[in-house]
Phi, psi and omega in degrees: 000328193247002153282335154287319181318323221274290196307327194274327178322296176269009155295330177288277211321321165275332158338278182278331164245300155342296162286330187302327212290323180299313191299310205258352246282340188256342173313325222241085130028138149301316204279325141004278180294314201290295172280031139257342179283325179282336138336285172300305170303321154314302191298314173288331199248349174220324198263275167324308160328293175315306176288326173264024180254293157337286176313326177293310199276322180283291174002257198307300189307314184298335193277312173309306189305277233278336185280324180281355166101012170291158186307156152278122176280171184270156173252166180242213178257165183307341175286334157336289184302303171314296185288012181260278223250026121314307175282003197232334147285007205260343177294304192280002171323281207305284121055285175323312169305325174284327178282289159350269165007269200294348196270346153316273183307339190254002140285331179318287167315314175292317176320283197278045147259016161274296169301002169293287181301333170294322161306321165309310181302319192286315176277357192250320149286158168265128179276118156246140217292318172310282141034284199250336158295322189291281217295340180275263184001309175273356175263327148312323193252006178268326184295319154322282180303341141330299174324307181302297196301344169271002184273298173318264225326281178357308164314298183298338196262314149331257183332329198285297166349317174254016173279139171300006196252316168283322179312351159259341137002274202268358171310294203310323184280010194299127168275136181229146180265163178310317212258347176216138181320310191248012146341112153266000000 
């Protein structure tokens, strides 16, 4: 779950941010970028987590009751779901405003210590046009091939993950309670 969060974070971030900043470079506002970053860093690093992990974890516990042949629980309706991760957030309220904070500042910062360094770099050298073109074009096809390459591992940590030999693995490591055999 949070490996995708990670992975969608950064396909937005180059999305939204990255390329405008390359693309763009005297167009594009600091406080721009900034609240697009400080966007992305809430909505990804706080707000989806928060909201989607509860519906995920009763999921996966009703798909465990039913795969050991244990009763079904009923299930309920979406106002069901709403007040499960309302009551399954409600510990980590108070919390929020400090995750908030940081993940404010520390989009904050990389923005402008990005515009910072462009400036910088742009007042100290002569820009030549050929130049500066050669260098995004060759910073666009290494990223691409980043991509591939977290893409194979990604493949790869998958297939390792769904081979049967860990899945009996963590069978074994099955915890069971006193009152039902196949409890977890």
């Amino acid at each position: 779950m949070f490996a995708l969060v990670g992975f969608i974070s950064q396909m937005l971030t180059m999305t939204f941010i990255l390329y405008p900043y390359l693309m763009y470079e005297g167009q594009l506002s600091t406080l721009s970028l900034t609240g697009r970053a400080v966007a992305l860093s809430l909505g990804m690093g706080m707000l989806i987590p928060l909201f989607s992990v509860p519906p995920i974890a009763n999921s996966a516990f009703l798909s465990h009751r039913e795969k050991l042949g244990m009763r079904k629980l009923p299930t309920g309706s979406v106002f069901d779901l709403l007040a499960q991760t309302f009551e399954c957030t409600r510990s980590v309220w108070r919390k929020l405003p400090v995750i908030a904070g940081v993940n404010v500042a520390a989009a904050g910062i990389v923005v402008c210590s990005m515009a910072w360094a462009r400036n910088r770099i742009h007042s100290k050298m002569d820009i030549d046009a050929d130049l500066i073109n050669e260098l995004v074009a060759n910073s666009e096809y290494y990223q691409n091939q980043k991509r591939g390459v977290i893409g194979q591992k990604l493949h790869s940590i998958g297939s390792w993950l769904t081979s049967p030999k860990v899945l009996d693995f963590f069978e074994r490591k099955r915890v069971s309670s006193p009152d039902s055999p196949h409890d977890i």
